[in-house]
N, C-alpha and C positions, 0 to 999 in steps of 0.2 A: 415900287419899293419892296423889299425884301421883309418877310414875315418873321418877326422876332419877338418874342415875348417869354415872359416869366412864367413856369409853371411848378406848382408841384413835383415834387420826385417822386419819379415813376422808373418801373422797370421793362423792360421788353424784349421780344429776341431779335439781337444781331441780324442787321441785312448785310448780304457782304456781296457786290459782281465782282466778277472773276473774269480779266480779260488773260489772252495768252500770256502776255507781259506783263501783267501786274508788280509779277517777281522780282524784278529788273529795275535795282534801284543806282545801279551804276556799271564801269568799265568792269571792277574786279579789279585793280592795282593797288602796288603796293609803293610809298614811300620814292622807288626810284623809277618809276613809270611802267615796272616791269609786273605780268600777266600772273594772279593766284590761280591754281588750281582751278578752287572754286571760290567764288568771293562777288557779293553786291548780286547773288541770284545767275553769275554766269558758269558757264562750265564749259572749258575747255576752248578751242579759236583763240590759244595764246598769243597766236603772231599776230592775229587777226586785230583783236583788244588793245594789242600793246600799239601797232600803226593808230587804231582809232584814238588811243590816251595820246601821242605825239599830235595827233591832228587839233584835239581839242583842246591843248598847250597853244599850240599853234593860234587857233584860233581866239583866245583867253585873252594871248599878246599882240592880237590884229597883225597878224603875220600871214594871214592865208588870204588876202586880196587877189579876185580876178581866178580862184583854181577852186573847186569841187571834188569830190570823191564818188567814187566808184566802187560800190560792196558787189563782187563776183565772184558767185558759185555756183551749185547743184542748188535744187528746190531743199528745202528742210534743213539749211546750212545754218541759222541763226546771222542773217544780214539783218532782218529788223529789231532781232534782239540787241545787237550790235549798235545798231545807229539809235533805238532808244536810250541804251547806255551812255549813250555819247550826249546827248537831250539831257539825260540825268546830272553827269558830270559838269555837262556846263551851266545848272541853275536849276533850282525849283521854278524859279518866275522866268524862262527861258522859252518862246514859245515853241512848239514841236508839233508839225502839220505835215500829215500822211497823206497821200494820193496817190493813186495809181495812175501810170500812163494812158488808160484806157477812156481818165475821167474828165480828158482835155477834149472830147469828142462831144460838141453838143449843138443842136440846131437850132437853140437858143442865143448863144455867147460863141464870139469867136474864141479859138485855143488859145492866143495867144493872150487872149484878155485873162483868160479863166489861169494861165501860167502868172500873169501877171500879180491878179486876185492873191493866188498860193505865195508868191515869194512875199507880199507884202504883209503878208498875215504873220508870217514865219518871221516878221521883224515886231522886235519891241520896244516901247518907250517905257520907264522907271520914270515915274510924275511923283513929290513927295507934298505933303498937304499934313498940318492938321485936322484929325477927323476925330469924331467920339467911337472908342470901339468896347467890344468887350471883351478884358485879355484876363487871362488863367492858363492854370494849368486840368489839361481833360483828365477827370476822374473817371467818368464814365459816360458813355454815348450810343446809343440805342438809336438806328435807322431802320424806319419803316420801308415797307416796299411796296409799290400797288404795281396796278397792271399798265405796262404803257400804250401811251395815247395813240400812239403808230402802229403798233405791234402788239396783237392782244397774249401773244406768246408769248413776250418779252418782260419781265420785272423792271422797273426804274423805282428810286428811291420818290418817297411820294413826302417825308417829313423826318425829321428828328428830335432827338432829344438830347439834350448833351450838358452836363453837370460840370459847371467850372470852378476852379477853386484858387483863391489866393492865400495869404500867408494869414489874411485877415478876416478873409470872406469866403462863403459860397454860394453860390448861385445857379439853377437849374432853368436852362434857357428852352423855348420851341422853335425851330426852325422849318420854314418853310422849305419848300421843292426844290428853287434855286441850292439855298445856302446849304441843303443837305447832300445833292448833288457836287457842290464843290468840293464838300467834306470828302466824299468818294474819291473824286477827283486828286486831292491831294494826297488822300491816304493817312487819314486824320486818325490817330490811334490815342488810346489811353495812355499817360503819361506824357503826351505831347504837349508842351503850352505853345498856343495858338490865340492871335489875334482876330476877331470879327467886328468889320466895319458894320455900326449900328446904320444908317443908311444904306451904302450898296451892298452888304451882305460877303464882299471879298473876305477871304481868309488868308492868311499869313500864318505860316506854321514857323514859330520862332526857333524849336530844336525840341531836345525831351527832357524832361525834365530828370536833376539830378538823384531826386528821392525815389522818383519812382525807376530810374535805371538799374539793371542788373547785373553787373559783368561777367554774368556765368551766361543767363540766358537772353542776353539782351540781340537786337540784329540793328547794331546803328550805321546808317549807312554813310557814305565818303562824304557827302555834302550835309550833312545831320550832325549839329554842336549839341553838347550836352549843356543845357542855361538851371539857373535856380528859378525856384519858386515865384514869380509876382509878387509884391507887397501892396496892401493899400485897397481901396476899393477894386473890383471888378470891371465897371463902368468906369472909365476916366476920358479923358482927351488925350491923346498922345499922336504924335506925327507917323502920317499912316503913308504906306508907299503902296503905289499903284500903276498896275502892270497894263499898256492898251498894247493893240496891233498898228501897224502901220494904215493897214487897212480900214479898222473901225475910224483913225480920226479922217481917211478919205471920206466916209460915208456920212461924219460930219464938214466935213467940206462940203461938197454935194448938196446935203440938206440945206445949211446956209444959206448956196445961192440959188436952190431953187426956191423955196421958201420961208426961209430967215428964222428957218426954227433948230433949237440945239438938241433937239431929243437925239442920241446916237445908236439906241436899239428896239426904234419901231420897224425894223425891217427895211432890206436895201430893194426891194424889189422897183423898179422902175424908175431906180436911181443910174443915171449914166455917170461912170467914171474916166474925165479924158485927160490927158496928159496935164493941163493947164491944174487940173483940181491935185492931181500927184505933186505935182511943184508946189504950189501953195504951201501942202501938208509938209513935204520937205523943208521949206524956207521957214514954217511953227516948229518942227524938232529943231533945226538947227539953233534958230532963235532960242529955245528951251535949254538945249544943250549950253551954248554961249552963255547963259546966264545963270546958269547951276541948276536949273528946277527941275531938268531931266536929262535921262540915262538911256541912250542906245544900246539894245540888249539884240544883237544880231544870233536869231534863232535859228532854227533847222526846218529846209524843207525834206522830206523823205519821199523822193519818189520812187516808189517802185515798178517793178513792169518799163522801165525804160526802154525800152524796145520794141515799147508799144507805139513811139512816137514817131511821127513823121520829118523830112527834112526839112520842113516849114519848122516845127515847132526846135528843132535841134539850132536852126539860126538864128531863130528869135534868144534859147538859153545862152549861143555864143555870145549876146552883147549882155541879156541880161545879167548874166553872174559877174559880170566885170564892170557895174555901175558903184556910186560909192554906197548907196542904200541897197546894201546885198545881204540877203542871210548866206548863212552858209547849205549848200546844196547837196546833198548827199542821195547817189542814184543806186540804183539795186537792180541788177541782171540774170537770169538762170540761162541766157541763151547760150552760144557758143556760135562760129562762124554762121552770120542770120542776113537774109536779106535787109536792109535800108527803106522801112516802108517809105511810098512817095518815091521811090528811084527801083532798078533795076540792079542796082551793086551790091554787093556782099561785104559785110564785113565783120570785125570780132562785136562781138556783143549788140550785132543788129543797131551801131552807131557812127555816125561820120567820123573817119580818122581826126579828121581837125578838129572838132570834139571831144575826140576820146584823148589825143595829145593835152589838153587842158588839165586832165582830171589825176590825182593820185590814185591807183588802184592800188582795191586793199582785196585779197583773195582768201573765198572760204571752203575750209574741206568737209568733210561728213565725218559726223561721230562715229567713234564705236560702242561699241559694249557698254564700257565701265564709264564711257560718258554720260549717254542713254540715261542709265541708270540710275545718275548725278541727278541730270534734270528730272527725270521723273519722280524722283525722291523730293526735291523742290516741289517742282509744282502739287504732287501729293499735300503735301505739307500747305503749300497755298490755300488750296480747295478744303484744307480740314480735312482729308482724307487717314487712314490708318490701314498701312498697308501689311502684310505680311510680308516676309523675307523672301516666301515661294513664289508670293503676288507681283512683287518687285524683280525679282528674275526671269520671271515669265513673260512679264508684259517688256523689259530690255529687249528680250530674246523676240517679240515681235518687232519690236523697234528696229533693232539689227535686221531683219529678214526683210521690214516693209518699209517702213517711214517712222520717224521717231515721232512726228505730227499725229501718227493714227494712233501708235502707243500711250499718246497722252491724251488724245480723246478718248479712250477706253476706260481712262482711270474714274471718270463722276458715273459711265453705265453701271462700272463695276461695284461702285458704295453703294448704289441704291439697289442693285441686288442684293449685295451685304445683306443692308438693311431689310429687305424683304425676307430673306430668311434668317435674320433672327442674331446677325453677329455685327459686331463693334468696328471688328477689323475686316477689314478684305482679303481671303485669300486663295489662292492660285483657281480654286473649285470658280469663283466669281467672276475671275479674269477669264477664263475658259468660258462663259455661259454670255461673261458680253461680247468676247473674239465670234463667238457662234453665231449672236446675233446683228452683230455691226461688221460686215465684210469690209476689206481691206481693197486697196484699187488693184490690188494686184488678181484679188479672188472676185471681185465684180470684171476683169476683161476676162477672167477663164468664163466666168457666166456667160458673156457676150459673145465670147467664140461657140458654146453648146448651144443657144439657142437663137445661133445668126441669120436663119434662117426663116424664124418667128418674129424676128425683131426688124422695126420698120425703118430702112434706112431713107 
């Protein structure tokens, strides 16, 4: 059970991770399905955006049975920026599970089992329940950070604090590792009012709140309603909705019948899952479904590196994406004319034609300049960064030359030089001292040509 209790108000400093895509809070569309500039953290992939906004229409109206998509471009083309968008668009509680093709190779699990695992996870049940929660609106919330348990490199939120307020009440809550984790997860901001399950610690971010919205500088994104204020105590019982995978209630299947216990997240490890335990769980959703109590929420798998995959694992996808318990499948390629691993054949995107007939292809091209630019001004902005106009041109202008990926990696060396000598903002002098010290793949292969000689192949 998740750690919650009352404390004192306190203040502390902001933990914030920062993944590539944080930013990326939808398609970027407007009103007639058609691509902004820039809009919901995208920029630019108009045609690109606008096929994935038809697709996830499509998908809304259970219209895309039995077909997948295909994101294919260059490396550094925004395909996963694209298909999180897509994750965005269709649901906060929509599940969204990334893998790469490389990760179906294990001498543990057959691939097909571990393909199987993925799409099921990527599906969802909506279960509604009265529970006791604690709902408001966040005034303020302070997440700690410690060192993580995997990775002594690494930060994970270790606890929070988070200040809730109704029309009537306030209340200063502590949150344990889970529930401050989710916070993360969701992207739990001030002004948001947010429900927390006083048992499992789930959070539901209801929208943001009206008083605290700003219409000058507010960023409300496409699936974000603007609600009033809470009235009433803090603590109440109200009917809480709850999001599983398809997956986890396998793993209460399983448990069950191996030994008749309901715990669903002591770990699956030495749990086998065979087709008879999948049908079971099917014929409880369906059941669920029939009787009002739950909601199929068919998610996204994202895999990418598809062509990482063998012809075994390509026939096993041909039936499974056309079962009636299917997410929707969304695959991502940089190859171009590739061998068929497990075969001798060649073809586009290193995948079986009668595979590839299946799939809508959506194609991505490479930024320019004044795109670069965009995005790096975003993620800037993500990270808290403060860039100068010289610093911003600068690091484009590598982007243009190398990779728009290395150009945004450059931007957190470049603050904390800032920082070290003494200024607020980053400018071009920083971005120069971190291009010198963080070579580029283009200036690590000139390295490997001068010194191939030395180096041990």
């Amino acid at each position: 059970m998740p750690e919650i209790s009352e404390v004192p108000e306190e203040t502390g400093e902001k933990f914030e991770r920062i993944s590539a895509h944080t930013h990326i809070q939808g398609l970027g569309l407007d009103d007639r399905g058609e691509a902004l500039d820039v809009g919901d953290g995208m920029v630019g992939q108009l045609k690109a955006r606008e096929a994935a906004g038809r697709v996830v229409s499509l998908v809304k109206k259970g219209k895309l049975g039995g077909r997948s998509v295909l994101l294919a471009g260059p490396p550094g083309t925004g395909k996963t920026a694209v298909a999180v968008g897509m994750a965005r668009e269709l649901g906060e509680d929509v599940p969204f599970i990334q893998i790469s093709g490389s990760q179906i190779f294990s001498a543990e699990k057959d691939k097909t089992d571990i393909l199987m695992e993925s799409l099921r996870k990527a599906l969802g049940v909506r279960v509604s329940e009265m529970r006791e929660v604690f709902e408001g609106e966040v005034e303020s919330l302070d997440i700690e950070s410690g060192q993580s348990t995997y990775n002594p490199y690494q930060q994970q939120a270790s606890e929070a604090r988070i200040k809730l307020r109704t029309r009537d009440e306030e209340k200063t809550l502590r949150l344990g590792k889970s529930v401050a984790s989710s916070l993360q997860n969701k992207q739990v901001s001030e002004g948001d009012v947010i429900q927390i399950d006083s048992e499992s610690g789930q959070i539901m971010r209801v929208g943001q709140s009206r008083e605290a919205w700003s219409g000058e500088d507010a960023d409300i994104s496409v699936s974000q309603e603007l609600v009033d204020v809470p009235t009433g105590s803090i603590k109440k019982e109200r009917e809480f909705t709850q999001t599983l995978n398809i997956h986890q209630l396998d793993l209460l299947q399983a448990r069950q019948r191996a030994r008749g216990g309901l715990s669903m997240f002591l770990g699956g490890g030495g749990i086998e899952i065979d087709d008879k335990i999948r049908q079971a769980t099917n014929n409880q959703v369906r059941q669920w479904i029939d009787e009002g109590k739950g909601e199929l929420l068919p998610g996204v798998l994202f895999l990418d590196e598809v062509h990482m995959l063998d012809i075994e694992a390509f026939s096993f996808l041909n039936r499974a994406v056309e079962e009636e318990f299917s997410p929707i499948v969304i695959l991502a390629s940089n190859r171009g004319i590739s061998k068929i691993r497990g075969t001798d054949y060649e073809a586009p995107h290193g995948m079986p034609l009668d595979f590839l007939d299946r799939l809508l292809v959506i194609d991505t091209h490479t930024y320019d300049k004044d795109e670069i630019k965009s995005i790096l001004e975003i993620r800037a902005d993500e990270e808290d960064v403060e860039l100068e106009e010289d610093a911003i041109e600068y690091l484009a202008g590598i982007g243009s030359d190398t990779s728009m990926r290395y150009a945004a990696q450059l931007i957190a060396p470049s603050n904390e030089i800032a920082e070290v000598n003494g200024r607020d903002k980053v400018d071009k002098e920083d971005a120069e001292e971190a291009r010198r010290l963080f070579i580029s793949v283009e200036d690590s292969v000139d390295v490997l040509k001068k010194y191939e000689e030395k180096m041990i192949s």
